[in-house]
C-alpha positions in Angstrom: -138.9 -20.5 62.5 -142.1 -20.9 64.2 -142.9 -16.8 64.2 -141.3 -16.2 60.4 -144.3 -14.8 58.7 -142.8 -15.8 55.4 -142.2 -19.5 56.3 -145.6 -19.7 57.1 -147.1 -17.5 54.2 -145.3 -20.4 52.0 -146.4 -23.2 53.5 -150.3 -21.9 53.5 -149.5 -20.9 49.4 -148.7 -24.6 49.1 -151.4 -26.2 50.9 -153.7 -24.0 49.5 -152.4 -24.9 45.8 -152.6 -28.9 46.6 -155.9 -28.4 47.9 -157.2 -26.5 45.0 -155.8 -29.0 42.0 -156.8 -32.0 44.5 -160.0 -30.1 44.3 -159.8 -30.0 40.6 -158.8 -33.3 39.7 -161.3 -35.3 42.3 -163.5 -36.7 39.9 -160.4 -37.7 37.8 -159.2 -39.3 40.9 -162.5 -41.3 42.0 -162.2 -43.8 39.9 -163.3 -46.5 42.5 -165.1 -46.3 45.9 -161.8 -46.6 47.5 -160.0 -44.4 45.4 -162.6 -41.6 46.1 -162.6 -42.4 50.3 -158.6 -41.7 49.5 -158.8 -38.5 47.7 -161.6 -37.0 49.9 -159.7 -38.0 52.8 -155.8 -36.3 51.7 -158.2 -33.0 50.6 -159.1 -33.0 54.4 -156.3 -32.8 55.6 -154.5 -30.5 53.0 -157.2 -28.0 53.5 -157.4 -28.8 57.8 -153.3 -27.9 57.6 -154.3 -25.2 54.8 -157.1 -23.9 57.8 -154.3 -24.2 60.5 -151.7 -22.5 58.8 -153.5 -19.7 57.5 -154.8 -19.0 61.1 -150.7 -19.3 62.1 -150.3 -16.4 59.7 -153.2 -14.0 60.6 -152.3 -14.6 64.4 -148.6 -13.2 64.0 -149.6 -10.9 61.9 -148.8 -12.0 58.6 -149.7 -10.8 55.2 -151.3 -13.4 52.0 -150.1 -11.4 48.6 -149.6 -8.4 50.5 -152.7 -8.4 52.4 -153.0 -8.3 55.9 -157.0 -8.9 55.5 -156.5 -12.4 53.6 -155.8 -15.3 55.7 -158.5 -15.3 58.2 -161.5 -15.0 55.1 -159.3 -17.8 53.3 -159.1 -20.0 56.6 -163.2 -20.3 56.4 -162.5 -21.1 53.0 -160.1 -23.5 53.5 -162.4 -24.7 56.8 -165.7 -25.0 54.6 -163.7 -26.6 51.4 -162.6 -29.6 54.2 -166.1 -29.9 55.3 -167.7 -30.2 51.6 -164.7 -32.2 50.4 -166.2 -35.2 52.2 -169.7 -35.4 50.2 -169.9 -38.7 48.4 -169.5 -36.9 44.1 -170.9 -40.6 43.2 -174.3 -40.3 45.4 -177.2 -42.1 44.5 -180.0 -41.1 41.7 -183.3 -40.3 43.9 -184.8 -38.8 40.8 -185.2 -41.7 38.8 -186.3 -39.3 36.0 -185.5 -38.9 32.5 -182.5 -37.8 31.2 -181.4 -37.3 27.3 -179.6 -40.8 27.1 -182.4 -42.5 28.2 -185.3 -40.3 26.2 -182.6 -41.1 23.1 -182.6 -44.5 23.5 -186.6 -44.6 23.9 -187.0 -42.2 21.1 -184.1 -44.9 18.7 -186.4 -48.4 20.2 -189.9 -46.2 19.2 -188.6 -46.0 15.8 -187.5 -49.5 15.0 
């Protein structure tokens, strides 16, 4: 099982499929400080195991779609994607500078 190329070409499919609609649906899912820790923390793993087994399959010589070529570019993919996964979507505004709901607001105030 641990050298069948299409047991591992499956597995890599499916954690590559989580990762990308966890990837999808973060913002949806980040709701609360906590909630977001949660999320970013699952998508790290998906895409470590999605990194792990896509290495698996380039190193017994297995194929992604029918290409030989495919899992080691995806595995950096997959490597990068856990890194950025951990940036904080909520941040903080450095800025401070206008944006159209607050120029709206002073343009509604400056005409009453």
């Amino acid at each position: 099982m641990l050298d069948d190329a299409g047991f591992v070409e499956d597995l890599s499919q499916v954690l590559c499929g989580i990762a990308f609609l966890l990837w999808m649906m973060v913002a949806t899912l980040s709701r609360t400080d906590r909630s977001e820790d949660i999320v970013q923390s699952v998508m790290v793993v998906v895409c470590l195991g999605a990194t792990l087994s896509l290495a698996w399959l380039a190193w017994i010589g297995g194929s992604m779609w029918g290409s030989t070529f495919l899992p080691k570019p995806l595995a950096v993919l997959s490597l990068v994607f856990a890194i950025v996964s951990r940036i904080n979507i909520k941040g903080r505004n450095i800025s401070y500078g206008a944006n159209p709901h607050s120029i709206r607001r002073m343009n509604e105030e400056s005409e009453e």
